[in-house]
Structures are given as structure tokens and as C-alpha cells.
C-alpha positions in Angstrom: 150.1 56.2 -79.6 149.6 52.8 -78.1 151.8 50.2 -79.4 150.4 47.4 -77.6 147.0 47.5 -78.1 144.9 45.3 -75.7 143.6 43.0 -78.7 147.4 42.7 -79.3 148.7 41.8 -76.1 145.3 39.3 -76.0 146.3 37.1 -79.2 150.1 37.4 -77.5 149.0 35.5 -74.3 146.4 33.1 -75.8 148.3 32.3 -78.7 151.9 33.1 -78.8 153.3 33.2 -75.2 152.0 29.8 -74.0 154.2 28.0 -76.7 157.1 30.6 -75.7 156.7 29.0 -71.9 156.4 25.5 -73.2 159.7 25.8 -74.8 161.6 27.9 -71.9 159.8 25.5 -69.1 161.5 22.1 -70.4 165.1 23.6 -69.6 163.6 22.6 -65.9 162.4 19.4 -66.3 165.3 17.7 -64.1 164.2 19.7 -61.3 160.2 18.2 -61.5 160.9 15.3 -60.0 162.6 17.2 -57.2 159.7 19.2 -56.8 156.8 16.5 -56.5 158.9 13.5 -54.7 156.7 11.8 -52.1 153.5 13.6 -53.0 150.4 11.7 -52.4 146.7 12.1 -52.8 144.9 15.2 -54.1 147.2 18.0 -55.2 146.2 21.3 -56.1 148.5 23.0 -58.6 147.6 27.0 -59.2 149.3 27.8 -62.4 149.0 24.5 -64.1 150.0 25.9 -67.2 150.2 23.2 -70.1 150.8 20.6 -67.8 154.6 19.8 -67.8 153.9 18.3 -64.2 151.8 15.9 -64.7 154.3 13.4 -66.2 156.4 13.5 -63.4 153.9 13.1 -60.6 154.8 9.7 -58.7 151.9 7.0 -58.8 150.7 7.9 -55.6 148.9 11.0 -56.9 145.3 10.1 -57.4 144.5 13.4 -58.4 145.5 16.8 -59.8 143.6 20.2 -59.4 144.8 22.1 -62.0 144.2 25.9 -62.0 144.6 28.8 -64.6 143.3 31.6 -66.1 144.6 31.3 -69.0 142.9 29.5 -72.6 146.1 29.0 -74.4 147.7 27.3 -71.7 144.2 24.9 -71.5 144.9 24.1 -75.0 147.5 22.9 -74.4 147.3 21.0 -71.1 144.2 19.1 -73.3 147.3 18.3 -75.5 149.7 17.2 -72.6 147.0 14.7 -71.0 146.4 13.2 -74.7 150.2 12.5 -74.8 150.4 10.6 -71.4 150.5 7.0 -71.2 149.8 6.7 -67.4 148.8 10.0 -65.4 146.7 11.4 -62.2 143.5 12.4 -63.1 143.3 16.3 -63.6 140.3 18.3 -62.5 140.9 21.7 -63.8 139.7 25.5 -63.4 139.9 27.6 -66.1 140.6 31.0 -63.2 142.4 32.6 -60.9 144.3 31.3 -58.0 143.6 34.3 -55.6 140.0 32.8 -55.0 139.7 29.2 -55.5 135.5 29.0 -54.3 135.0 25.5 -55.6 137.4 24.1 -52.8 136.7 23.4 -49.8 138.4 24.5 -46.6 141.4 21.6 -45.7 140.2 19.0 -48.8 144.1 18.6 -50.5 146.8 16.9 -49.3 149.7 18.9 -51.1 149.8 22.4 -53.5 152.3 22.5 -56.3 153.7 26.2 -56.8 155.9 25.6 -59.9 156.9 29.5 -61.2 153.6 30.7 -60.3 153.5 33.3 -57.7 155.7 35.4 -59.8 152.9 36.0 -62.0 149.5 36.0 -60.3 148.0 39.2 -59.6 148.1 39.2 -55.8 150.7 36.4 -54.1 149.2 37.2 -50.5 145.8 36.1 -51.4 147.1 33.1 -53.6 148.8 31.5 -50.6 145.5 32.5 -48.2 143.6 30.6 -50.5 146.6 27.8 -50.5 146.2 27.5 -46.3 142.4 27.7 -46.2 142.3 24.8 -48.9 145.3 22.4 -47.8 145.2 20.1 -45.0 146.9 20.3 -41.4 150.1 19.0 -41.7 149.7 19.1 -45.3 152.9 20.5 -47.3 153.5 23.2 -49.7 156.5 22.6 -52.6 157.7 25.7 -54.5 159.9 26.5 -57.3 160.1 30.2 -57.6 161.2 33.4 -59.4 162.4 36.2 -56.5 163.9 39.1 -56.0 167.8 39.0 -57.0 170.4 39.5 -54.0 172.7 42.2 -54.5 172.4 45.8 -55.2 173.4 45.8 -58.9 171.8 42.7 -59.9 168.6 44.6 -58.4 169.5 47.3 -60.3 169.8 45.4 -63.3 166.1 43.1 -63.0 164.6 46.4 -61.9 165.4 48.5 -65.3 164.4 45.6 -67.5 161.4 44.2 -65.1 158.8 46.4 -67.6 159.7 44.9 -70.7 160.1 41.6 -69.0 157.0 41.4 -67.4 155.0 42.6 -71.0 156.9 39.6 -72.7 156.2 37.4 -70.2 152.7 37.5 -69.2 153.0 39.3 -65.7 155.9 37.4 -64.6 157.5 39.7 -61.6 161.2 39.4 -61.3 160.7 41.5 -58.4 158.9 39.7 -55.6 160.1 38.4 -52.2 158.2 34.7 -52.3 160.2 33.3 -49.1 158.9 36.1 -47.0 155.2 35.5 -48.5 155.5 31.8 -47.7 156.0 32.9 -44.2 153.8 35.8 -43.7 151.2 33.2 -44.8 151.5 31.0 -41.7 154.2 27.9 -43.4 156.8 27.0 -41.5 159.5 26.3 -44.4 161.3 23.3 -43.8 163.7 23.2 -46.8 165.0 25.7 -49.0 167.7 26.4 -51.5 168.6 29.6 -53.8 170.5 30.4 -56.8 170.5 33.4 -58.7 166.7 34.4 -59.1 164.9 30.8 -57.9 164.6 29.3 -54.9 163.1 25.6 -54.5 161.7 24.3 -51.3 159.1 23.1 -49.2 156.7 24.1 -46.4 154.0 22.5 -43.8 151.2 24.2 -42.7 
């Protein structure tokens, strides 16, 4: 017997868990500002979400290309962009991140990763689409979900990574991002960890 059917789970991610994010994602507003300090320019942001980045993008951002899959999380980003006073312009993509075809090779100055690669389908091609699309010298900023150091606190994430990862839309508590951001040709040029994040930067 199924207890999750798919038209369940459907009305859970559409409806349900994009109001759950909203309300767990403003316990990290005070790092946002961290996050997007100095950008400039066009910035691409996979994983857009319902747009908690937008109001703290500094004035130098003409633009934001927003990209999700998801149609809950567009409702609510229309909602966001109502609220703002003052913010960039938002192109958005209602898709994945894994294959961005309506960007050009090198056209954005910066890409926003703000818990995102812990719940696309396939980080490797996410961050292949990330290089092709950012600009040489252009910089990558990152605020992560990653595997947990130590063998019990592995232990731990591992047994309750199924449920976790049903209740939270795909989120992996289980993936090594820093390595990613490397095997993907970025040279990292800050990073710090606690627990299960990591925040950063990286230039291609």
C-alpha cells in the first residue's frame, strides 16, 4: 500500500512545503547580506525559491535570473516582488537548474547558490551549467547544506535522510558541495563550516 501517493506528495510541494521553507528560510536572513555583499550586474540565482534574496541584493544588482521548477514557490516570489519597495529586476524560469538553454555561454556576472544544490537532481550538472553561463573572473557565492563531519553525526543524518528528504522536497543532507565546487573548475576563495552548512565563495 502506498501511503504517499504521487497526487499527494504533488499538492505537498505546490501547496504546503513552499510556505514550510518560507517560514524555516527567515531564521537565515542575517546571513543574506553576507551572502550577496559586493554583487553587481546580472546575477543568476538557481533555486530562487520565493525570493527571500531579492530584498537584500545591494543596488548595484541590475538584474536577477531567477530559476525554479517549482509553481508554489512562483506564487510566491510573484508575492515577494509585490512587497518590495525598491528591487533588481527578476527574469525568471519556471525549470530546472541542471540545463539552463535560455543563457548564454559567459552572459552573468555572479550565481547565487542559497541552499540549492542540496536539492537539485544532479549537483554536477547544476554547477556545469553555472561555469558555462558565468563570466571569467566572475564569482560564485554559496550557502549550503553538506555532509556532517563525524562518524555518528553521519550515522545519525544517514538513518533519518529518507524521511527528511520526503518532508523536504529532495533536500540531501548527504552531499559533499565543497568537493563539487571544485571538481567543477572554481577555485574557492573563502569558506567557512559549521555543523551541516558551509558559506563561501568561488571564481571561475
Amino acid at each position: 500500500m502506498n501511503l504517499f501517493p504521487e497526487v499527494h506528495i504533488k499538492i505537498y510541494r505546490t501547496y504546503i512545503y513552499p510556505r514550510l521553507e518560507w517560514l524555516v528560510s527567515l531564521k537565515f536572513n542575517h546571513l543574506r547580506q553576507e551572502v550577496l555583499s559586493g554583487l553587481k550586474g546580472t546575477v543568476l540565482e538557481p533555486g530562487i525559491g520565493h525570493g527571500l534574496n531579492l530584498a537584500h541584493y545591494p543596488p548595484e544588482v541590475q538584474i536577477v535570473i531567477g530559476v525554479d521548477p517549482s509553481a508554489g514557490m512562483k506564487i510566491l516570489l510573484d508575492k515577494t516582488i509585490k512587497s518590495l519597495k525598491v528591487s533588481p529586476e527578476v527574469v525568471h524560469y519556471q525549470t530546472g537548474a541542471e540545463r539552463l538553454h535560455a543563457l548564454q555561454d559567459h552572459s552573468v556576472d555572479a550565481v547565487v547558490l542559497f541552499l540549492t544544490l542540496c536539492s537539485v537532481t544532479s549537483p554536477k550538472e547544476v554547477l556545469s551549467e553555472i561555469y558555462r553561463v558565468l563570466k571569467p573572473g566572475g564569482e560564485l557565492r554559496f550557502f549550503e547544506h553538506v555532509q556532517a563531519e563525524g562518524k555518528m553525526t553521519r550515522w545519525f543524518f544517514s538513518g533519518i535522510h529518507p524521511v527528511w528528504k520526503l518532508a523536504a522536497a529532495g533536500c540531501h543532507l548527504n552531499r559533499e558541495t565543497e568537493q563539487d565546487i571544485r571538481n567543477a573548475g572554481f577555485e574557492i576563495t573563502s569558506l567557512r563550516k559549521k555543523g551541516i552548512l558551509i558559506l563561501g565563495s568561488a571564481k571561475k
